[in-house]
C-alpha positions in Angstrom: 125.2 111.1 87.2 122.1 112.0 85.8 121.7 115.2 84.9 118.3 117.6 85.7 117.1 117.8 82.3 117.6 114.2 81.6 115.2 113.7 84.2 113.2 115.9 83.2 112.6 114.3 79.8 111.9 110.8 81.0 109.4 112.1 83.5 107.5 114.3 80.6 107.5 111.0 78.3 104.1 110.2 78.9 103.7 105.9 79.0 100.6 104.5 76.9 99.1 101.9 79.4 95.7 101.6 77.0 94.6 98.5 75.8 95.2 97.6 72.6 93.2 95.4 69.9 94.1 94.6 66.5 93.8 97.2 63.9 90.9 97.8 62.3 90.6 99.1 58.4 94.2 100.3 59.2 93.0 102.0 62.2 94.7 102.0 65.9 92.1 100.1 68.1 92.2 101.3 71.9 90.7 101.7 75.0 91.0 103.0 78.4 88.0 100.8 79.4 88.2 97.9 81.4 85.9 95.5 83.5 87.1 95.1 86.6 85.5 91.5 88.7 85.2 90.2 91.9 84.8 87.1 94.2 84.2 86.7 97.6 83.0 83.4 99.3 81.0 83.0 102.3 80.3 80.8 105.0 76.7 80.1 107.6 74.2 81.3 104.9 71.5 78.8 105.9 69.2 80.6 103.4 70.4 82.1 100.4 66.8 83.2 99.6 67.2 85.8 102.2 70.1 87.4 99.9 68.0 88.0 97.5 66.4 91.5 98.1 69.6 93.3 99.0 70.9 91.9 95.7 68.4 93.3 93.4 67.8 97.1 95.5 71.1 97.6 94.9 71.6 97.4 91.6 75.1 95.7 92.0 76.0 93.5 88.8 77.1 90.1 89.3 75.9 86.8 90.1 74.8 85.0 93.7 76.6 81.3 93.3 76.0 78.2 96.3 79.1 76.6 96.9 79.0 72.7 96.1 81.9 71.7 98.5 80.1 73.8 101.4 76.4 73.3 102.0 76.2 76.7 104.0 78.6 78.4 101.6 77.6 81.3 98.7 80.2 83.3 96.4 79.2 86.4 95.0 80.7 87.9 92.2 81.1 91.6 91.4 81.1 93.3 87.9 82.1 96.9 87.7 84.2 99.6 85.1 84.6 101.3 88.6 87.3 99.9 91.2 85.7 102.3 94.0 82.5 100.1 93.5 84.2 97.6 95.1 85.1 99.8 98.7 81.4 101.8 98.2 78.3 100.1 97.4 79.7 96.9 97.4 81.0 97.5 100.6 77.8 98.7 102.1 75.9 95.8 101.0 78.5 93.4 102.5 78.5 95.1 105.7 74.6 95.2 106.7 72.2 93.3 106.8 71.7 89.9 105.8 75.5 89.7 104.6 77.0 91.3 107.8 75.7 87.5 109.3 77.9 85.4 107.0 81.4 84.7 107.2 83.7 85.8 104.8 86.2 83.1 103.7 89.3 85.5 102.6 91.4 82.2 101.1 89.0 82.5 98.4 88.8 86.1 97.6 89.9 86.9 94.0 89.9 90.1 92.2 91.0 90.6 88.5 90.9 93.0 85.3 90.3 92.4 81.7 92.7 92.8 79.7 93.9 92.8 76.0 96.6 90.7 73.9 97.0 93.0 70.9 94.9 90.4 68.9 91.3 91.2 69.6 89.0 91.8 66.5 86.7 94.1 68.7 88.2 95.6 71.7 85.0 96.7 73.4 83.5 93.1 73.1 86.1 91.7 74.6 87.0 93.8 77.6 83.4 94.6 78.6 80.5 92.4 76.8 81.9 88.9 76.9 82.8 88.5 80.0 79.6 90.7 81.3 77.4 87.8 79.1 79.5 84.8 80.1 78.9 85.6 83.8 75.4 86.5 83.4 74.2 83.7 81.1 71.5 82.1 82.7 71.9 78.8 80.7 75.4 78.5 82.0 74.9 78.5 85.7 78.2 76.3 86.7 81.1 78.0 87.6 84.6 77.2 88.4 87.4 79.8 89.6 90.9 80.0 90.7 93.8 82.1 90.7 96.7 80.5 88.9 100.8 81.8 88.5 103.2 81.1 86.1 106.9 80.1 87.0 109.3 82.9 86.4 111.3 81.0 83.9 108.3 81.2 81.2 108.8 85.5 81.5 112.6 85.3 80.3 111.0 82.3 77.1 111.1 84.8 73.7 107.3 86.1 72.6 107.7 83.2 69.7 108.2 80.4 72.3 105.6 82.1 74.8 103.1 82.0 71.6 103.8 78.7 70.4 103.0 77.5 74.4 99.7 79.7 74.8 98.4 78.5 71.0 98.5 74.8 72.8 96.3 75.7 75.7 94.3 78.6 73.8 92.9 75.7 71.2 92.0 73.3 73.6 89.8 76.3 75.4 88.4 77.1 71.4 87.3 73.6 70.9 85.3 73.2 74.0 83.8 77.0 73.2 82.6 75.7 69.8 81.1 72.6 71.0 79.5 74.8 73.6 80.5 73.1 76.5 82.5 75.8 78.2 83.0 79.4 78.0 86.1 81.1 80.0 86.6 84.7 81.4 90.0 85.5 81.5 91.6 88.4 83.6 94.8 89.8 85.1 95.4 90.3 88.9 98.9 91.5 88.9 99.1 93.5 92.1 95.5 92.4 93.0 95.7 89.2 94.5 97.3 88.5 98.1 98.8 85.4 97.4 100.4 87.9 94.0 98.8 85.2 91.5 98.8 87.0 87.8 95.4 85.6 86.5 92.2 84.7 87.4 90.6 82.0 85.6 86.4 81.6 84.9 85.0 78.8 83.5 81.1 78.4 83.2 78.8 76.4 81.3 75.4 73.9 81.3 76.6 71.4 83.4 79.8 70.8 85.5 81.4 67.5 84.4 82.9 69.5 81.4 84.6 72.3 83.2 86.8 69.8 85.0 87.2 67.7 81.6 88.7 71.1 80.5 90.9 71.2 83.2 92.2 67.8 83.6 93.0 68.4 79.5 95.0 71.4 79.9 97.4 69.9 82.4 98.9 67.7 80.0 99.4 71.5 78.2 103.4 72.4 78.2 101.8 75.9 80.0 100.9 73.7 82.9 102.8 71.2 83.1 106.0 73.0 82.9 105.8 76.2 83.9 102.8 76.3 86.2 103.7 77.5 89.1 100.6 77.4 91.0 96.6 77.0 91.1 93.8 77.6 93.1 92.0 77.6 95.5 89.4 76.5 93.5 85.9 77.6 93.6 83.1 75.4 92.6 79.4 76.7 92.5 76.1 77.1 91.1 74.3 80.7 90.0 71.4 81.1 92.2 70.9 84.1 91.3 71.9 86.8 88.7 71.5 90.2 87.2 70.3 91.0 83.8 73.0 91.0 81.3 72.6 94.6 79.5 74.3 95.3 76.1 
């Protein structure tokens, strides 16, 4: 049995759920910051235009997409440090006018973190800058995102094999960054998601055929072809409409 001040001393121990970045100069690199982002698609928006004004007074930061597979449909994505954005002004907007006329499509809901692997050069850049900019570049208005999870069986794999797997799919994602085709945001949605994906995947760039070249090349990827469990549903759009990215 164990005893009172055994449990005691495991509730004191005080758990370290910070992000962490690679060491800099020598120097721990953490951060209690993240970027929290949402999607939610709608239906019967006969004129986005209308969207507009609501968008802008209320200084929400995100982008306004039209749907390409629904020619009444808009997704708008949500940018915040602050989850109770999400069930406050968010929230407000969504339920008056002009969005309390459209039709919310729940299947495509999807709600993620950022999130750190212990090799990031600059912590800050990567959980709150790049994916702010990536979103809000203006010369990368096509978007495509989906939810994906992982078979179980690639948890119990040992962090070497796990590596040697993710290196695979992580250099196909470099080489199409470099040639400035596509640009991902990457984030976690364990607990978030009500299908209980793990990660929610963004890929945007200048035109669309190369965001499903980079798909159709990571399926031949061990990740995906083995231990994929699931993806999608996938969302296709076009920004309409965005906020100013701000440094």
């Amino acid at each position: 049995m164990m005893t009172q001040a055994h449990t005691i001393n495991v509730s004191a121990e005080k758990l370290d759920i910070r992000e962490h970045g690679m060491p800099v100069e020598g120097q721990p690199q953490t951060s209690d910051r993240r970027l929290f982002m949402q999607l939610q698609v709608f239906g019967n928006c006969k004129d986005p235009q209308q969207l507009i004004p609501s968008l802008e007074a209320s200084g929400l930061e995100g982008a306004l997409y039209l749907d390409v597979n629904d020619p009444q449909g808009v997704a708008l994505l949500c940018m915040t440090e602050d989850p109770s954005l999400l069930v406050g002004p968010l929230r407000t907007l969504l339920t008056q006018a002009p969005f309390v006329s459209l039709t919310l499509k729940p299947e495509f809901t999807m709600l993620g973190r950022t999130y750190a692997t212990g090799r990031e050069t600059d912590l800050k850049e990567w959980l709150l800058q790049k994916p702010r900019r990536n979103a809000l570049n203006r010369d990368w208005p096509w978007a495509v995102w989906y939810p994906l999870r992982r078979k179980s069986e690639f948890s119990l794999l040992t962090p070497q094999e796990q590596g040697k797997i993710l290196y695979e799919h992580a250099m196909i994602g470099k080489s199409y960054g470099q040639a400035g085709y596509v640009m991902d945001i990457r984030l976690s949605c364990y607990g978030l998601d009500r299908q209980d994906n793990e990660f929610v995947i963004g890929l945007v760039g200048h035109d669309l055929f190369p965001l499903s070249r980079i798909i159709q090349e990571m399926r031949k990827t061990q990740q995906t072809a083995q231990y994929m469990q699931s993806m999608g549903p996938f969302f296709i759009g076009k920004a309409y409409w965005q906020s100013a990215f701000q440094a």
